[in-house]
C-alpha positions as CSV (number, residue, x, y, z in Angstrom):
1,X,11.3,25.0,-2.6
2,X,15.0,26.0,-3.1
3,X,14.3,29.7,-2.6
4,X,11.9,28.9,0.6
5,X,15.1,27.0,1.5
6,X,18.0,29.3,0.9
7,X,15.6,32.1,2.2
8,X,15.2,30.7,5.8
9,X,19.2,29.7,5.9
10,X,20.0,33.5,4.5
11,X,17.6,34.8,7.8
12,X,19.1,32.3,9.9
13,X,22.6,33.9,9.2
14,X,21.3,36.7,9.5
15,X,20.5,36.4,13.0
16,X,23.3,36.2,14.2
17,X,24.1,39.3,13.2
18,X,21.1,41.1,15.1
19,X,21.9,43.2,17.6
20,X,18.9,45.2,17.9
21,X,15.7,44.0,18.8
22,X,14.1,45.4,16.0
23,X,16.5,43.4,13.9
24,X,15.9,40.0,15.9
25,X,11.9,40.5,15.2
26,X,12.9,40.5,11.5
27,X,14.7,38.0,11.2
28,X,12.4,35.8,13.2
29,X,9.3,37.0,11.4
30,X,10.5,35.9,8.2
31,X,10.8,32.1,8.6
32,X,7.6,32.4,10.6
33,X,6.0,33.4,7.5
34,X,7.6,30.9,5.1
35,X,6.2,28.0,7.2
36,X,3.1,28.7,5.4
37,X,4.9,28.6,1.9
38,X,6.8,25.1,2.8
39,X,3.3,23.4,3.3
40,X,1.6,24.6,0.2
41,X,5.1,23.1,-1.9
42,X,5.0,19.6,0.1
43,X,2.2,18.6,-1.9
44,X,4.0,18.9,-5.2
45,X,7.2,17.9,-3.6
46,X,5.8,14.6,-2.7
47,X,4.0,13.7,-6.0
48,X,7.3,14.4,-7.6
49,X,9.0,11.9,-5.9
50,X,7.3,9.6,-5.8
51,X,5.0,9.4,-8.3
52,X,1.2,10.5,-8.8
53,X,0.4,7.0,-8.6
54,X,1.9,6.7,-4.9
55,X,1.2,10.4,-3.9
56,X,-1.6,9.9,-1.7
57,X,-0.4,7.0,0.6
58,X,2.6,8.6,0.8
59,X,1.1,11.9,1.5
60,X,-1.2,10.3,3.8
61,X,1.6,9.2,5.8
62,X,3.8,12.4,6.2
63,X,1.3,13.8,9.1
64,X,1.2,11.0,11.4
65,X,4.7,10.4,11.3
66,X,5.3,14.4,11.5
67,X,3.4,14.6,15.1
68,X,5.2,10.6,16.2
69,X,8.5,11.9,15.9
70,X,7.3,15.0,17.5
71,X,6.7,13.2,20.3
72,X,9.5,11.0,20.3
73,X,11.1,13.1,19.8
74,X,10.2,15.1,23.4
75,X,10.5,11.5,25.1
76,X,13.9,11.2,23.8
77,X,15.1,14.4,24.7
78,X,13.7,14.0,28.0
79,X,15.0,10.8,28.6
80,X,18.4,12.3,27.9
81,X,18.0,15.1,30.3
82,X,16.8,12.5,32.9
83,X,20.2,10.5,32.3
84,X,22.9,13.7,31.9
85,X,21.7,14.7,35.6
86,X,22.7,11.8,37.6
């Protein structure tokens, strides 16, 4: 998980040194395909901390709360655009 991690922040450096578009597509590319990489580690990540016993109510909660704070998220940020303008 640390070299997913350290990966992505390395890229993310990185980008702001592209000047090329070529260069951009790269750096984007990369954390695009570590997304993948990050899900298949949750699993193990979870069960780690908190214990095989607890892993799957635990687990079991991660994607709900994922997509509500998604779209709280959104509201939120709305909401905040809605009172910045007046």
């Amino acid at each position: 998980m640390t070299l997913v991690f350290s990966t992505m922040a390395l890229v993310l450096v990185f980008v702001l040194r592209a000047d090329t578009p070529l260069l951009l597509g790269i750096a984007v590319s990369v954390p695009a395909l570590s997304y993948g990489g990050l899900y298949t580690l949750f699993p193990a990540a979870t069960a780690s901390f908190f214990g095989e016993k607890n892993f799957g109510l635990h687990y079991g909660k991660k994607y709900p709360m994922r997509n509500f704070w998604r779209y709280t998220g959104v509201k939120l940020k709305e909401k905040k655009k809605l009172i910045n303008l007046n």
